[in-house]
PADO-51061 format. One record per residue (C-alpha): chain; x, y, z. Coordinates in steps of 0.05 Angstrom, whole numbers, plus 5000, padded with zeros to 4 digits. Example, Ala and Ser with C-alpha at 12.3 -4.5 7.8 and 13.67 -1.06 7.14 Angstrom:
<figus>
+-------+------+------+------+
: chain :   c1 :   c2 :   c3 :
+-------+------+------+------+
:     A : 5246 : 4910 : 5156 :
:     A : 5273 : 4979 : 5143 :
+-------+------+------+------+
</figus>
This chain:
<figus>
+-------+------+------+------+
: chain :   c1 :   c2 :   c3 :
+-------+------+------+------+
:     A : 1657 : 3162 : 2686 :
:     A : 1602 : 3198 : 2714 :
:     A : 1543 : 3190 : 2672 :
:     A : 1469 : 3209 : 2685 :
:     A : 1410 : 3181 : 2651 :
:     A : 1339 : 3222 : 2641 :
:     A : 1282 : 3177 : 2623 :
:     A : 1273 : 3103 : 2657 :
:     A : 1231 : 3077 : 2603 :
:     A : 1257 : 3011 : 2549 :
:     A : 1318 : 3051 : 2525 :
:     A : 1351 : 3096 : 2586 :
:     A : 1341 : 3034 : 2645 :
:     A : 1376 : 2984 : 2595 :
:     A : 1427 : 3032 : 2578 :
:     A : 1436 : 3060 : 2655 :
:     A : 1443 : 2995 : 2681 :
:     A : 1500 : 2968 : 2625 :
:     A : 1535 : 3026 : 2635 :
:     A : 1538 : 3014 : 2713 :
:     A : 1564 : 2943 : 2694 :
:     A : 1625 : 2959 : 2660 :
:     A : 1644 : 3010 : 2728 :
:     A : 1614 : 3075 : 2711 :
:     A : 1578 : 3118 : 2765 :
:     A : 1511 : 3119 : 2737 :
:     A : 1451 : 3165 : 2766 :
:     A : 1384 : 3153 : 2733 :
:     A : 1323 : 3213 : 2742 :
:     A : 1248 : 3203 : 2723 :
:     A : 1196 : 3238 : 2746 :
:     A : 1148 : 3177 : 2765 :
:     A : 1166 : 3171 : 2844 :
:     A : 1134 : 3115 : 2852 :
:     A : 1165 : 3080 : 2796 :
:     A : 1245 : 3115 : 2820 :
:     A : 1220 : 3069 : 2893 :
:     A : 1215 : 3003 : 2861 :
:     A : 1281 : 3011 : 2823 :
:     A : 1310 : 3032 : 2884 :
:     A : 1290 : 2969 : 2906 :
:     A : 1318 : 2936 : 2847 :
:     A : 1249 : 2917 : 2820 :
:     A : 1234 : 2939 : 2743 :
:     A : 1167 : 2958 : 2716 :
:     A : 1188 : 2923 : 2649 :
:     A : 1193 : 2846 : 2627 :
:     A : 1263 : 2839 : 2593 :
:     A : 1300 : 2786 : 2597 :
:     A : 1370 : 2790 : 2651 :
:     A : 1351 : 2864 : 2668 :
:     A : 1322 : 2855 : 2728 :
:     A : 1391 : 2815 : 2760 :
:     A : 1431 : 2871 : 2724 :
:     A : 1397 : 2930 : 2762 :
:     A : 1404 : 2887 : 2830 :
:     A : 1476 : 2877 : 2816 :
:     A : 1496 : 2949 : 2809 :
:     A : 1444 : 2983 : 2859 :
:     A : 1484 : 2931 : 2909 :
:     A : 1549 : 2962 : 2880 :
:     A : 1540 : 3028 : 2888 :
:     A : 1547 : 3043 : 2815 :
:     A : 1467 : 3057 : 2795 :
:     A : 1414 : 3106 : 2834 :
:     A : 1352 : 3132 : 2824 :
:     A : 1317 : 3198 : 2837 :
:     A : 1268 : 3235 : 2819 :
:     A : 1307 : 3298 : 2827 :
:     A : 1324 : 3318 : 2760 :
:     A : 1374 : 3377 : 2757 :
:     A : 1412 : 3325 : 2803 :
:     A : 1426 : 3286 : 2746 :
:     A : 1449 : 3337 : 2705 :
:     A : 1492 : 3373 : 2761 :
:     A : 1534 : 3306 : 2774 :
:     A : 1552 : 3279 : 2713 :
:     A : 1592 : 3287 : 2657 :
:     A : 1557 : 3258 : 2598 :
:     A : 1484 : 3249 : 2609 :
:     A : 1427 : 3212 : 2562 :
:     A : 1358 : 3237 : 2544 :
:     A : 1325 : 3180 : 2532 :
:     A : 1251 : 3198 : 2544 :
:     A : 1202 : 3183 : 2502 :
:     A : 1169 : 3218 : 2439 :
:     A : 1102 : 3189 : 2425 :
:     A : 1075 : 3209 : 2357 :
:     A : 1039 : 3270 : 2348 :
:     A : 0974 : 3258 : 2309 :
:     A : 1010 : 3285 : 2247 :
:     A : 1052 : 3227 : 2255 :
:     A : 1117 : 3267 : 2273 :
:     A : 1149 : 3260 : 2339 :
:     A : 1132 : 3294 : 2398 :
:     A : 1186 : 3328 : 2432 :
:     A : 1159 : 3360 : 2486 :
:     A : 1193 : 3316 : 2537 :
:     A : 1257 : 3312 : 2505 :
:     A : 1266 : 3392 : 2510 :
:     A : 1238 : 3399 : 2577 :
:     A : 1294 : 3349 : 2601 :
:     A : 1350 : 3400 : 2558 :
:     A : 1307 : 3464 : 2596 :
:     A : 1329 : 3432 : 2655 :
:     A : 1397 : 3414 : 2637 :
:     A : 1410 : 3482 : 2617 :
:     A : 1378 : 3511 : 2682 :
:     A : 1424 : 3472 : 2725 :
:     A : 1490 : 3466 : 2688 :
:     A : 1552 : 3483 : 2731 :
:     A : 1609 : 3458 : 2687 :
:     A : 1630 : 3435 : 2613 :
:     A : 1570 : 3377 : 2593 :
:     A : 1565 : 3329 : 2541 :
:     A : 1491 : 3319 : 2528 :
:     A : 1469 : 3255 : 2485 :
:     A : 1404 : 3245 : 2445 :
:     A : 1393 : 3165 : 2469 :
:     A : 1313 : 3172 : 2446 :
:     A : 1292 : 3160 : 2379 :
:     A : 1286 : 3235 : 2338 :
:     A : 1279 : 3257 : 2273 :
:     A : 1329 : 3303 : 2237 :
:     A : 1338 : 3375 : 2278 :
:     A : 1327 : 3351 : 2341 :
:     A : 1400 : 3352 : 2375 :
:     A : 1397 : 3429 : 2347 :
:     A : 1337 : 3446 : 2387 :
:     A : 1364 : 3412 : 2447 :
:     A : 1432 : 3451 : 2436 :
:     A : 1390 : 3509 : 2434 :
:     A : 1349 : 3500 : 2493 :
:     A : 1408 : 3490 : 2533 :
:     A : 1451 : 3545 : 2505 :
:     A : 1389 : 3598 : 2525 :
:     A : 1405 : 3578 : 2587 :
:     A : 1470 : 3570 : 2607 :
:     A : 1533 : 3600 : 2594 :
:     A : 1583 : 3534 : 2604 :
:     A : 1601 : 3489 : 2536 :
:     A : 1557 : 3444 : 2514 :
:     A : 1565 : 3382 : 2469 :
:     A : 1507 : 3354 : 2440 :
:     A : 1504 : 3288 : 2404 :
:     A : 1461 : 3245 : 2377 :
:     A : 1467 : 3162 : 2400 :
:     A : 1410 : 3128 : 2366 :
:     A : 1392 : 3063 : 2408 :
:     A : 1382 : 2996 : 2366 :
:     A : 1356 : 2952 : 2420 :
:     A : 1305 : 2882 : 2407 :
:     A : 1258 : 2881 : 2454 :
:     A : 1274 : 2814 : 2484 :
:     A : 1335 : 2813 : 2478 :
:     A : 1363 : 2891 : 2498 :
:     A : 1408 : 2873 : 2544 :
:     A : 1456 : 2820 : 2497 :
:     A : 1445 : 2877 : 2442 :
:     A : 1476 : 2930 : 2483 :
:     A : 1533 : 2889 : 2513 :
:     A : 1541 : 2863 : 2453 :
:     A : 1524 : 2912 : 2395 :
:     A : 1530 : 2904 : 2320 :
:     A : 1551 : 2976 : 2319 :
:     A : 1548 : 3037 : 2355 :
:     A : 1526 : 3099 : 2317 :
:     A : 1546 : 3173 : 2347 :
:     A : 1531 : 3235 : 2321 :
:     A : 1586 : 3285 : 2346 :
:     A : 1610 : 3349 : 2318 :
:     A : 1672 : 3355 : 2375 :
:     A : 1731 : 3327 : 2391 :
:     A : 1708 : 3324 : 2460 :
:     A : 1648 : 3292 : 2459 :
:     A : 1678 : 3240 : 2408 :
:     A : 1728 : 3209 : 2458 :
:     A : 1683 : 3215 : 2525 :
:     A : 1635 : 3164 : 2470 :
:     A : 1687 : 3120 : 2453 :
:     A : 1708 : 3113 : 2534 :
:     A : 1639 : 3090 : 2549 :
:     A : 1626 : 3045 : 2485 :
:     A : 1700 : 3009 : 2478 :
:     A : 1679 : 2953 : 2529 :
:     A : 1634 : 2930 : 2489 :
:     A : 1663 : 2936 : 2423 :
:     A : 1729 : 2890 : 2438 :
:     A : 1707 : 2842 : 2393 :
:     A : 1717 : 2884 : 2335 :
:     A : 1652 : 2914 : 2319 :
:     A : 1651 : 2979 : 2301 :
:     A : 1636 : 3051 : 2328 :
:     A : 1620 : 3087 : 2271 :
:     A : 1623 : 3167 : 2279 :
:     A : 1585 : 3219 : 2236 :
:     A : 1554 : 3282 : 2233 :
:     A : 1499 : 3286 : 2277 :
:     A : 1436 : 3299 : 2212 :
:     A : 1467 : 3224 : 2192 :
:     A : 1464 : 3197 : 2259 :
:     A : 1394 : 3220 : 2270 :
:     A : 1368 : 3195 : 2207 :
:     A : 1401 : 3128 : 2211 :
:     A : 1354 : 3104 : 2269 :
:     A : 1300 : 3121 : 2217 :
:     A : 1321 : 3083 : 2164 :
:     A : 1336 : 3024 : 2201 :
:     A : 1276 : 3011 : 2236 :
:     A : 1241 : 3029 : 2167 :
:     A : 1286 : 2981 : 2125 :
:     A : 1268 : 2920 : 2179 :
:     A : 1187 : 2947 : 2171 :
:     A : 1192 : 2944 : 2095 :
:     A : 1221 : 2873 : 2101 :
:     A : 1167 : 2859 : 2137 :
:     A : 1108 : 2885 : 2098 :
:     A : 1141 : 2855 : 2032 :
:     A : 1144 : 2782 : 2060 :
:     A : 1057 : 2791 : 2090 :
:     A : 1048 : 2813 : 2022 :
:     A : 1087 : 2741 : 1986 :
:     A : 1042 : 2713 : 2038 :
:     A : 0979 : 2726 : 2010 :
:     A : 1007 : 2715 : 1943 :
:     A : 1032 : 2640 : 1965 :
:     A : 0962 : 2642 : 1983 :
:     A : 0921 : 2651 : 1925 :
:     A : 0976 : 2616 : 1873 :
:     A : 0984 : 2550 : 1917 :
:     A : 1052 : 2561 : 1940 :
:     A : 1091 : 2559 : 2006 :
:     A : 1115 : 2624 : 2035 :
:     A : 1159 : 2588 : 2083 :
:     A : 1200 : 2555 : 2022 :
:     A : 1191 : 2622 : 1985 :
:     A : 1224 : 2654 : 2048 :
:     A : 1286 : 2594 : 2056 :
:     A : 1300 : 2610 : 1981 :
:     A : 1301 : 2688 : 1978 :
:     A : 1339 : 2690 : 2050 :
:     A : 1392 : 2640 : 2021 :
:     A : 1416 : 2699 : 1971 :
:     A : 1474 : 2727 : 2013 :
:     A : 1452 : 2792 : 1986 :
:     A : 1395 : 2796 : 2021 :
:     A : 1399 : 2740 : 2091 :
:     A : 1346 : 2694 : 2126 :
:     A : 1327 : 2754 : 2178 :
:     A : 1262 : 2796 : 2179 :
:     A : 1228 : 2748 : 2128 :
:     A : 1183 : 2713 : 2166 :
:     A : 1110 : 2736 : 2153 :
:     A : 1061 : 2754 : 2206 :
:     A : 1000 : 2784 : 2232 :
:     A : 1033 : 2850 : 2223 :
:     A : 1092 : 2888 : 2263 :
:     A : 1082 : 2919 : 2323 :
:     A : 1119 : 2950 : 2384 :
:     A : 1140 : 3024 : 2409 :
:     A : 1188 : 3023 : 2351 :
:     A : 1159 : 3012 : 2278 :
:     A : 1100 : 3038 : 2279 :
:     A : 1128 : 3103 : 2310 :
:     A : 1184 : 3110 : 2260 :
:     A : 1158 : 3098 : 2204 :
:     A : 1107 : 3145 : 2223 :
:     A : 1159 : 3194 : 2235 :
:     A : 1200 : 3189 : 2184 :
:     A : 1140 : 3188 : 2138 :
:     A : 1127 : 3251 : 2167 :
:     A : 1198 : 3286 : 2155 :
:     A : 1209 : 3266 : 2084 :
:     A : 1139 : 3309 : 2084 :
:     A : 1163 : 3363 : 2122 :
:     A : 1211 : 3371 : 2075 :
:     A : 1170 : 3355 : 2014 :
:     A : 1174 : 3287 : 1999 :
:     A : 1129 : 3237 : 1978 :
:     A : 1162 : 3166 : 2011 :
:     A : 1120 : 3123 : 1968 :
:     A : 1150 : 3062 : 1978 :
:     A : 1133 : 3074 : 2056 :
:     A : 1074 : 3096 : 2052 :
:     A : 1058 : 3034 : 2024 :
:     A : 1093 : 2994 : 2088 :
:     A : 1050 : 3020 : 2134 :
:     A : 0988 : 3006 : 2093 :
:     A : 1000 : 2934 : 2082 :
:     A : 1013 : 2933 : 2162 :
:     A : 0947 : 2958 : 2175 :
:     A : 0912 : 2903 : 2127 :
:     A : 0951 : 2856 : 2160 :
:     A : 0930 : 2866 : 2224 :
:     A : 0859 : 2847 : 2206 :
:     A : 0872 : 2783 : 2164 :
:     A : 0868 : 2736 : 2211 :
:     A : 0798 : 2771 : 2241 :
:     A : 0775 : 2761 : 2165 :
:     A : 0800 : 2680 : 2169 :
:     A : 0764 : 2676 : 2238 :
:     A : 0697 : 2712 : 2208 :
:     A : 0706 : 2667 : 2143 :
:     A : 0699 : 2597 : 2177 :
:     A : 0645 : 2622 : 2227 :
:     A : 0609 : 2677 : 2202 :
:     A : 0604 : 2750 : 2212 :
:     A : 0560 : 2747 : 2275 :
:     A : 0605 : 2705 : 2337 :
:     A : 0556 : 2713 : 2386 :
:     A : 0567 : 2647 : 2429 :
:     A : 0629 : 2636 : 2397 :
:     A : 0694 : 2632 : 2442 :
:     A : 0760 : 2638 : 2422 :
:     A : 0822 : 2621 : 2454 :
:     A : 0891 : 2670 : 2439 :
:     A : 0953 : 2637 : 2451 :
:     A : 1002 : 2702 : 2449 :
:     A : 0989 : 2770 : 2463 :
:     A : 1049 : 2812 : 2466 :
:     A : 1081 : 2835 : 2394 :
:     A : 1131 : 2796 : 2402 :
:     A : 1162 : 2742 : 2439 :
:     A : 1215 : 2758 : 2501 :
:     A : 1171 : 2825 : 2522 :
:     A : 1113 : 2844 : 2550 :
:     A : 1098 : 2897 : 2511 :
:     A : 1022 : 2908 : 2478 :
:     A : 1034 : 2974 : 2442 :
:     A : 1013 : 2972 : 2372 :
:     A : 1005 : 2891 : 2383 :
:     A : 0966 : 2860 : 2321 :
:     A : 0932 : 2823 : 2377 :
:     A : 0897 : 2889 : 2398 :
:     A : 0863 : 2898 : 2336 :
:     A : 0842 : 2823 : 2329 :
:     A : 0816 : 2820 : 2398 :
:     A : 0771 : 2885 : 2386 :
:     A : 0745 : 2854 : 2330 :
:     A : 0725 : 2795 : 2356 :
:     A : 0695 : 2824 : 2413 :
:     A : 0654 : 2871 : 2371 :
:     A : 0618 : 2818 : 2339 :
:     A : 0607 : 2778 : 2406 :
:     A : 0656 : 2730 : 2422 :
:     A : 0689 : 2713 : 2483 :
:     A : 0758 : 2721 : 2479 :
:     A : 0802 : 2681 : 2524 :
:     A : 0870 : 2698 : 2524 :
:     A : 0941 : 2673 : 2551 :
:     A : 1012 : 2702 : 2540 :
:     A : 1075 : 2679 : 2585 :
:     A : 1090 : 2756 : 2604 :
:     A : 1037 : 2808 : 2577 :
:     A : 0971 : 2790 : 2619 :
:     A : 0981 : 2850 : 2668 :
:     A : 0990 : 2893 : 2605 :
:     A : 0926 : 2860 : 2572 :
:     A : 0891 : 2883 : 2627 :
:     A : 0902 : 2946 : 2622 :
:     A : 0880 : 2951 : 2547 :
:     A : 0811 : 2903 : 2554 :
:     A : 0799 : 2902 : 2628 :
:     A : 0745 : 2854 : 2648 :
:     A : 0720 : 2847 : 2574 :
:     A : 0769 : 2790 : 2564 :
:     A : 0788 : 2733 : 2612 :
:     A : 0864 : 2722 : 2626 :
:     A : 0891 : 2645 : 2639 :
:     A : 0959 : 2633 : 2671 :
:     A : 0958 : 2573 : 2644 :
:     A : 0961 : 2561 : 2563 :
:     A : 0919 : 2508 : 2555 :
:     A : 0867 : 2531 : 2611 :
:     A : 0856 : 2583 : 2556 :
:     A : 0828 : 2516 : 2511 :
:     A : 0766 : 2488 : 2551 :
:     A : 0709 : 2494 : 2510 :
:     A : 0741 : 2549 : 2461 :
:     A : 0713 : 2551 : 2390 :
:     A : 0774 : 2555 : 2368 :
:     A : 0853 : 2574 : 2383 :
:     A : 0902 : 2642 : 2347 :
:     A : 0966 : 2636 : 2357 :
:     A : 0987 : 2708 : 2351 :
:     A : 1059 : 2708 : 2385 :
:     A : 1107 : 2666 : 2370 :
:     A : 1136 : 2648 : 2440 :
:     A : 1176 : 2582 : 2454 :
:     A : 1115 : 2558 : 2495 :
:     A : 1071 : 2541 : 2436 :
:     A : 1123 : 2514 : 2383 :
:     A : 1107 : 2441 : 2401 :
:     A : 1056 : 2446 : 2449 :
:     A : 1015 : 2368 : 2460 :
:     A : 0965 : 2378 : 2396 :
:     A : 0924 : 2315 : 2421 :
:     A : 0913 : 2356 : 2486 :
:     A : 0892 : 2417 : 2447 :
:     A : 0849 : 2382 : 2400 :
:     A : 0814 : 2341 : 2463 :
:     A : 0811 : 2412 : 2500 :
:     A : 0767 : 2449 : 2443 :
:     A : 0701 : 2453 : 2427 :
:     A : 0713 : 2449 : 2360 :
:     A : 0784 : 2428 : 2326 :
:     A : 0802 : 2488 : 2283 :
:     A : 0865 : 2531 : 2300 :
:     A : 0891 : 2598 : 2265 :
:     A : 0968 : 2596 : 2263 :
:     A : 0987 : 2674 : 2240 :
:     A : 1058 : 2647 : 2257 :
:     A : 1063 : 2589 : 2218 :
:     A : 1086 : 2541 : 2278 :
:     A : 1064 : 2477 : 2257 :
:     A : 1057 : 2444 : 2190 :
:     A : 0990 : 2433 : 2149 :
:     A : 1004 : 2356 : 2141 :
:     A : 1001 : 2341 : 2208 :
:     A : 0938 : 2381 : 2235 :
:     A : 0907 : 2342 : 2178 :
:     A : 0922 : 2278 : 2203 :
:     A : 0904 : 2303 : 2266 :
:     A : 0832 : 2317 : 2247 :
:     A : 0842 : 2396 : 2248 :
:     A : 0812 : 2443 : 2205 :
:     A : 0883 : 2491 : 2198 :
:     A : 0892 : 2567 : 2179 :
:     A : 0959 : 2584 : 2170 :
:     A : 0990 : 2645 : 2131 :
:     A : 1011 : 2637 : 2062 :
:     A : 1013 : 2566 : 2067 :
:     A : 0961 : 2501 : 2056 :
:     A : 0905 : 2506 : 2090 :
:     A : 0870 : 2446 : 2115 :
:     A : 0791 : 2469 : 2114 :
+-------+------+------+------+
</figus>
């Protein structure tokens, strides 16, 4: 099938690409020349694990281009993907401005019967305006569905080729079985595309991504209950997540969520129920606990050494959101390393994928290290902030020899309170025994 993707952010160069490996004709179209060269050249601009071989394969193949030439995407194919982004607005709500340029210019250069598909993440009403947009302009059918995109960071590629479902929005026949032509290879296994209107569709993304933040903010909040009552979050969290009704994922407590996804939806969807003149207590409350939770570990920092860290170093093992990516936006690390540079520390930092994007946040206010444990020599102390394979059982002797002073923060709960003790450490971990 001929199928053209708009947008060659996270979501439309993971989705181009694994639709170019199961023999479609994909053409991709962003406006960023310089960034439509590299991919050309089979180089990606992102860090995501078995993407980069995947773009190679298919350039090679003949089955993926780029160009910048955007009514040349929509004049070739057949089905064709928005899937550019929509930052929040400072009200919160999405901004669509990008999305309905791209349907202008669908609608401007349509010569023939399209199905159009909402890939980025939009509130309710959006696949309307898009239908809209293109309909002013152009007198050929139109489908428009929605095709919300539930993609890890980390792991985007496996999710795609191998989805837990497929959510479409359709409201024609048409566009229904051109969706289930590109999806069925990789949904032999048995797991299921599940059609509905396109409101559902839209608002499904939503609640996802606000269900997994809610998970999230509930299990911080146990953690500082374990905290102040004495018990252990991590056999609070093996007990609840043994109750088949409620599983073992998303409980694991942290220095807050982060990412281009959370934050922005829950935002958003915060923002609709609004709109439409609801009070979402319940997420309102999410995103406050996030917040808090972002500064804890500042506040453990500031309560072993004092408010004022002038001469203090501190090393950051971790820097990206999550593991697997290299991605910085909304990263609890951002708002822990502003703090601690406010109140004037040196901040040394290390991450196995997100230096470049460090620098572009902190410049030359904090030093970078290739090298974990070059991050140690003479640090104050060491914050593990991301929980990447690299520092799950890293040589503790070597860290404790490499420090200035042997105290480490562990907002991931990596490694256990009885053994930094023996090991002379003083130990802040989250929800869990400290050794002080």
């Amino acid at each position: 099938m001929r199928v053209g993707v708009i947008g060659t952010g996270y979501v439309g160069l993971v989705a181009g690409a694994c639709f170019a490996e199961t023999g479609n004709d994909v053409i991709c179209g962003d406006v960023d020349a310089e960034k439509v060269e590299a991919l050309n050249r089979g180089k990606i601009p992102i860090y995501e694990p078995g993407l980069e071989p995947l773009v190679e394969r298919n350039i090679a193949r003949g089955r993926l281009r780029f160009t910048t030439d955007i009514p040349q995407v929509a004049t070739e194919s057949r089905v064709i993907f928005i899937a550019v982004g929509t930052p929040p607005d400072e009200d919160g709500s999405a901004d669509l401005r990008h999305v309905l340029d791209v349907a202008r210019v669908i609608g401007e250069s349509m010569k023939d019967e399209k199905i159009v598909v909402t890939k980025s993440t939009v509130p309710v009403g959006t696949a309307a305006q898009v239908r809209a947009e293109i309909e002013m302009r152009s007198t050929y059918p139109v489908h428009v569905c929605s095709n919300p995109e539930f993609l890890k960071e980390g792991a985007a590629v496996v999710d795609f080729m191998r989805p837990d479902r497929v959510v479409v929005g359709v409201d024609s026949p048409a566009a229904r079985d051109a969706l289930v032509e590109l999806y069925e290879p990789f949904v032999r296994t048995g797991n299921p595309i599940i059609f509905m209107d396109i409101t559902s569709a839209e608002l499904t993304k939503y609640a996802a991504n606000a269900m997994l933040a809610t998970r999230i903010s509930f299990m911080n909040e146990m953690a500082r209950i374990s905290e102040l009552t004495g018990a252990d979050v991590s056999l609070v969290r093996r007990g609840v997540g043994s109750d088949q009704r409620i599983g073992p994922k998303f409980l694991f407590p942290g220095p807050g969520y982060g990412g281009s996804c959370f934050p922005k939806d829950v935002k958003a969807l915060l923002r609709t129920a609004k709109d439409h003149g609801y009070d979402f207590k319940i997420l309102t409350a999410v995103e406050e606990v996030n917040e808090v939770q972002k500064r804890l570990f500042l506040q453990k920092v500031v309560d072993h050494f004092g408010e004022d860290l002038s001469g203090r170093t501190i090393a950051i093992w971790g820097l990206a959101f999550k593991p697997g990516t290299d991605d910085m936006r909304e990263s609890p690390s951002i708002v822990l390393i502003e703090g601690l540079l406010e109140r004037g520390a040196e901040v040394r930092g290390h991450d196995p994928a997100a230096l470049n994007s460090a620098r572009r946040i902190f410049g030359d206010r904090v030093a970078y290290c290739e090298l974990e444990y070059e991050a140690l020599q003479g640090a104050d102390a060491l914050i593990v902030m991301t929980d990447w394979l690299d520092y799950r059982n890293p040589n503790m002797q070597r860290i404790r020899d490499d420090l200035k002073t042997p105290v480490v923060f562990d907002a991931r709960n990596l490694y256990e309170s009885s053994k930094m003790r023996e090991l002379g450490f003083k130990y802040y971990p989250l929800g869990r025994e400290a050794v002080a």
